[in-house]
C-alpha positions as CSV (number, residue, x, y, z in Angstrom):
1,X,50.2,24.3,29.4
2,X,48.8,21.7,26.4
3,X,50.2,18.3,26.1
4,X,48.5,16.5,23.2
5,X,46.7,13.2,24.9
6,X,47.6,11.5,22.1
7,X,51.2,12.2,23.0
8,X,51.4,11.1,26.6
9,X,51.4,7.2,27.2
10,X,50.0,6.8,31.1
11,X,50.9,4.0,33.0
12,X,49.2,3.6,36.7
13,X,48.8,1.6,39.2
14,X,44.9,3.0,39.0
15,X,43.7,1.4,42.6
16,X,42.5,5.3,43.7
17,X,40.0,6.6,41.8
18,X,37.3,4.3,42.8
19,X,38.9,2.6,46.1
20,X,35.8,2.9,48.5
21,X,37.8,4.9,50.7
22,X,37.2,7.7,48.0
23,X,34.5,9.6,48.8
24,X,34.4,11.1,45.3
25,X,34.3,8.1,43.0
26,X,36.7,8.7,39.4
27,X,38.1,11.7,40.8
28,X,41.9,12.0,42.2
29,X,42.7,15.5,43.1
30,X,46.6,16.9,43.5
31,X,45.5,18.5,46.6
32,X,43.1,18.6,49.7
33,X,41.8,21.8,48.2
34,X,40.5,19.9,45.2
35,X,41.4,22.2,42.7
36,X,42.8,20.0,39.8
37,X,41.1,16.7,38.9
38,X,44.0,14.9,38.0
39,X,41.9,11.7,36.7
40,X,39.5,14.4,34.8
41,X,37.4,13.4,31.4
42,X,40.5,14.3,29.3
43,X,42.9,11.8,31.2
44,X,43.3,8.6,28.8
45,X,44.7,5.7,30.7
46,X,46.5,3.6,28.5
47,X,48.2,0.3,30.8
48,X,46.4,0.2,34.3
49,X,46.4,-2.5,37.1
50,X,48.1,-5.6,35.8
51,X,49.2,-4.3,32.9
52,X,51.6,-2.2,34.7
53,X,54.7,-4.5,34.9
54,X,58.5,-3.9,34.3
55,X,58.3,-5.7,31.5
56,X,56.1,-4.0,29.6
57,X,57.7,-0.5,30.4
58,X,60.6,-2.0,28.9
59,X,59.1,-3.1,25.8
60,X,57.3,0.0,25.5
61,X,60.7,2.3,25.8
62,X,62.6,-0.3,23.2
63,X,59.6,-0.8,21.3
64,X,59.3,-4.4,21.4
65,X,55.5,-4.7,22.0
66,X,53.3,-7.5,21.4
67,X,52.0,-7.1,17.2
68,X,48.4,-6.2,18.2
69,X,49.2,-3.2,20.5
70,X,47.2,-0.6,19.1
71,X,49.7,2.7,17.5
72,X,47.6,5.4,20.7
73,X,49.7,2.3,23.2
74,X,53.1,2.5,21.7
75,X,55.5,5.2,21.9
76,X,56.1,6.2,18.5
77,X,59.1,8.2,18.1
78,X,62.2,9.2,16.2
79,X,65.8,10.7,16.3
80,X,64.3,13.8,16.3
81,X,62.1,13.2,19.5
82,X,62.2,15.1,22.8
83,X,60.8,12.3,25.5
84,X,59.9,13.3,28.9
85,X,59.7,10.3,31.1
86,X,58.3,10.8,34.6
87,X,58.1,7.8,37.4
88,X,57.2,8.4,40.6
89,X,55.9,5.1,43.4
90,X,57.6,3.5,46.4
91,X,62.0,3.2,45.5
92,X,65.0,2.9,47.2
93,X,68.6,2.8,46.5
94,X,69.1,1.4,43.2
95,X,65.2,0.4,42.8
96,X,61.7,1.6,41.9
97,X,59.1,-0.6,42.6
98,X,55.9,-1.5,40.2
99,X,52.7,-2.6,42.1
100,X,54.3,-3.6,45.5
101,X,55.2,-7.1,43.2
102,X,58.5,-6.4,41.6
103,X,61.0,-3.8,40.8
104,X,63.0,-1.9,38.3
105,X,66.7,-1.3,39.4
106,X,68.5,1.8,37.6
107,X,70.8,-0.5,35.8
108,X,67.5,-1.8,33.5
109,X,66.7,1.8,33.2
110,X,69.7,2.6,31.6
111,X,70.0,0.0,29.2
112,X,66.8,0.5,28.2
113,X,67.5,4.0,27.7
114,X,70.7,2.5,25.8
115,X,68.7,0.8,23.1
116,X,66.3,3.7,22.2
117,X,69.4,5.7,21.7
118,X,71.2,2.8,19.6
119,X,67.5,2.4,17.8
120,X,67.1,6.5,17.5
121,X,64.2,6.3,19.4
122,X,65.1,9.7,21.2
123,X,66.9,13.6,20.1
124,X,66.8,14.5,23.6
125,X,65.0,12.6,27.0
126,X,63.9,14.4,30.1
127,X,63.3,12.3,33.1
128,X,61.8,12.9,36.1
129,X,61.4,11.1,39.5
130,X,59.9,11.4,42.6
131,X,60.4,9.0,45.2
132,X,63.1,8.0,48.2
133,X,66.4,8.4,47.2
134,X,65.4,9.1,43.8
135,X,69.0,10.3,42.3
136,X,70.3,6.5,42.6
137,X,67.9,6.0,39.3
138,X,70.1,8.1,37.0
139,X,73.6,7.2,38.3
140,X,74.0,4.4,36.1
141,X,73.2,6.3,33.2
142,X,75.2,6.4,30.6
143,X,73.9,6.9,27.3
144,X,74.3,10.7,25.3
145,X,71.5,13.7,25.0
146,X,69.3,12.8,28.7
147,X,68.8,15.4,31.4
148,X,67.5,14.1,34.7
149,X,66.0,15.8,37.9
150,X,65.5,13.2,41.3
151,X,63.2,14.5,44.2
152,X,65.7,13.5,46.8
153,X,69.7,12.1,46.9
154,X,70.8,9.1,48.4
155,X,70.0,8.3,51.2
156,X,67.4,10.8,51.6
157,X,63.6,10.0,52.0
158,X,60.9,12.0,49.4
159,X,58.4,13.2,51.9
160,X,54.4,13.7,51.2
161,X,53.2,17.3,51.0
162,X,50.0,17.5,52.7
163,X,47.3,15.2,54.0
164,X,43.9,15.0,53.1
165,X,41.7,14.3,55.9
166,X,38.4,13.3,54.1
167,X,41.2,10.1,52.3
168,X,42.9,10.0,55.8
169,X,46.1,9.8,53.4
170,X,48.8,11.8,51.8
171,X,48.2,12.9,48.5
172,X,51.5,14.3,47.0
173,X,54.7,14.5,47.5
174,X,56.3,17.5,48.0
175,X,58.6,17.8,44.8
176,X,55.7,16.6,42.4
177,X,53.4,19.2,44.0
178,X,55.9,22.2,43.5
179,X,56.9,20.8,40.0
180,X,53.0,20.9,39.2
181,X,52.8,24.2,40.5
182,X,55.5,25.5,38.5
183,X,54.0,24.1,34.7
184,X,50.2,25.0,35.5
185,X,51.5,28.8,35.3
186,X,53.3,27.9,32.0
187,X,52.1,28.8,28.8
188,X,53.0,27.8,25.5
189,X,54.9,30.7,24.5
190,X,56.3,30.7,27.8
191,X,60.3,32.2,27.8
192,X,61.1,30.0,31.2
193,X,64.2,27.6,30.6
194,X,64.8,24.1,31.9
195,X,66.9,25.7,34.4
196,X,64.5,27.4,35.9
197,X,63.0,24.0,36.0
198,X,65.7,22.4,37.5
199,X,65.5,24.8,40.5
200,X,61.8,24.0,41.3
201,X,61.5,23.1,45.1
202,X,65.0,23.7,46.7
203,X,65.4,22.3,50.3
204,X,63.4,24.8,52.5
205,X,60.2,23.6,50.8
206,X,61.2,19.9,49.7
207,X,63.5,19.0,52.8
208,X,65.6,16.6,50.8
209,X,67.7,17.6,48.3
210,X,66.8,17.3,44.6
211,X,68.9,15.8,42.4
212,X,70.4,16.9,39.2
213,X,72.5,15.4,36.6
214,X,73.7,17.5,33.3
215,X,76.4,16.0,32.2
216,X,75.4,13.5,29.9
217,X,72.9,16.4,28.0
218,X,75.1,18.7,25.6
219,X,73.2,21.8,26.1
220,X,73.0,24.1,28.9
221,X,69.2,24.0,30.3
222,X,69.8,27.3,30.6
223,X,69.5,27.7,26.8
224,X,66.7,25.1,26.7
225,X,62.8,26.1,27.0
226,X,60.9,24.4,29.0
227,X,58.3,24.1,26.2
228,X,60.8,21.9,24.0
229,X,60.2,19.1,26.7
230,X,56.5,20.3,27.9
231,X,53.5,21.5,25.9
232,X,54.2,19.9,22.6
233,X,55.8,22.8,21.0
234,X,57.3,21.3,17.8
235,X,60.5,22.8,15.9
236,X,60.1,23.5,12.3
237,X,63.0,23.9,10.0
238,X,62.6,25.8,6.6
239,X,64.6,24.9,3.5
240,X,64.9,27.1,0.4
241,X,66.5,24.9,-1.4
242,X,64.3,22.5,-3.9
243,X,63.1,18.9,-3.4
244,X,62.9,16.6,-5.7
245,X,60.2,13.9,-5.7
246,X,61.1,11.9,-8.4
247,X,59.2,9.8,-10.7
248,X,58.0,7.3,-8.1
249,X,59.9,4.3,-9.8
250,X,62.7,4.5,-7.4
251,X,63.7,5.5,-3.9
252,X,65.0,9.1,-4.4
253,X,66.6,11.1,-1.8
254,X,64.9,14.3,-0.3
255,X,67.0,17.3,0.9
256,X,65.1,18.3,4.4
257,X,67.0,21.2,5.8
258,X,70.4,20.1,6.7
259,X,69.1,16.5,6.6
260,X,69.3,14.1,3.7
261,X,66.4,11.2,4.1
262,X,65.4,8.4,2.1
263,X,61.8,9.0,0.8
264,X,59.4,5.8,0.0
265,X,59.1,5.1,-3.5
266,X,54.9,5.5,-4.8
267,X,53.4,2.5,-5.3
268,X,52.7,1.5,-9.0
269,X,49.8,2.3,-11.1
270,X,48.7,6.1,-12.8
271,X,46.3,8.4,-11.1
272,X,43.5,10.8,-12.2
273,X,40.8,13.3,-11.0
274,X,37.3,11.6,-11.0
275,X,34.0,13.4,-11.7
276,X,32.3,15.8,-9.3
277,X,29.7,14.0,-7.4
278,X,26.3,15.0,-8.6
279,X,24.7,17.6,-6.1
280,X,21.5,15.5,-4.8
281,X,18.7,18.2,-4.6
């Protein structure tokens, strides 16, 4: 499955790849087997140690960075977005915590999520999280068009898959492991549906419970690939009917599809074809 880098934003705590209990410096691998190098070549970090903060999440989601963040830092979407958000880390009821220093409790969540709705930030927002009872994050949800999956209900702890004994640590948890599983088999023509998503892990292989909530998302995930969220598999809608660019002296409305925009009027001044450059022999 292909995810454009320059359409994931990567937030981590990034204390593992060279901690010298690693006995394979800049590597992290999602299993003791060592198949997938999850910190690979192609992995861009974008906020890392310190820079990991509630705050700046925050700002990122709502857009309210500082001026000088760089475009490949912000989260540059639309109304016409599909955002998959996936946290995973040490939580609790109500909580997730960032860096073992502070916390972000599900009722900042969910405002946040309020203001990228209000500032059409988002079509549609996936999110995903993995840690101890996991399903208190979306409760206080409450804003139109998210779909959320939790590792484990309340009350319930989100238990590691499998050791690694050359770490002497676990080094994934059960739900994110299965979930992995399930979208390295995916392609990007791939017919599966967000409900088959949804059913990744059930208890005999997790042991807690994960954790839906549909009811604020308008479709059924049944109808919904799991390619609109995962592999950056745009939509493209086709319009027979004419658009008018207009003189460039004025802002003139273009007919997109079903959807009537504003386009930018052109800046001032005429334009012409210059000379070929000569061919230097």
């Amino acid at each position: 499955m292909l995810i454009v880098v320059n359409h994931i934003i990567l937030m981590l705590a990034d204390d593992m790849a060279c901690n010298p209990r690693n006995p394979r410096p800049a590597t992290v691998f999602n299993n003791a087997n060592q198949h997938i190098n999850v910190y690979g070549s192609d992995v861009e970090v974008d906020y890392r140690g310190d820079e990991v903060t509630v705050e700046r999440l925050v700002r990122l989601l709502t857009g309210r960075l500082e001026p000088s963040t760089p475009p490949t830092k912000r989260l540059l979407t639309d109304d016409r977005s599909n955002v998959l958000i996936y946290m995973t880390g040490h939580g609790g009821d109500g909580f997730l915590k960032f860096q073992d220093a502070e916390e972000i409790t599900s009722t900042e969540l969910a405002d946040a999520f309020e203001q990228m709705w209000q500032q059409r930030r988002y079509n549609n927002i996936f999110f995903m999280i993995d840690t101890c009872q996991a399903a208190s994050m979306y409760e206080k949800f409450y804003s139109p068009n998210i779909l959320a999956v939790a590792s484990s209900q309340v009350g319930e702890d989100s238990l590691s898959h499998h050791l690694d004994s050359s770490l002497g640590v676990y080094v994934i948890d059960k739900y994110t492991y299965h979930a992995l599983d399930f979208m390295e088999k995916l392609r990007k023509d791939s017919k599966k549906s967000m409900a088959d998503f949804l059913r990744v892990c059930p208890r005999h292989q997790c042991v807690s419970t994960v954790g839906v909530r549909s009811d604020l998302f308008p479709r059924n995930p049944a109808d919904v690939r799991v390619t609109e969220f995962f592999g950056s598999v745009r939509h493209v809608e086709r319009t027979d009917r004419l658009v008018d660019l207009g003189d460039g002296d004025t802002e003139t409305p273009v007919t997109v599809g079903t959807r009537v925009e504003t386009a930018a009027p052109a800046p001032a001044g005429s334009y012409r074809y210059v000379a070929q450059f000569p061919v230097m022999s």
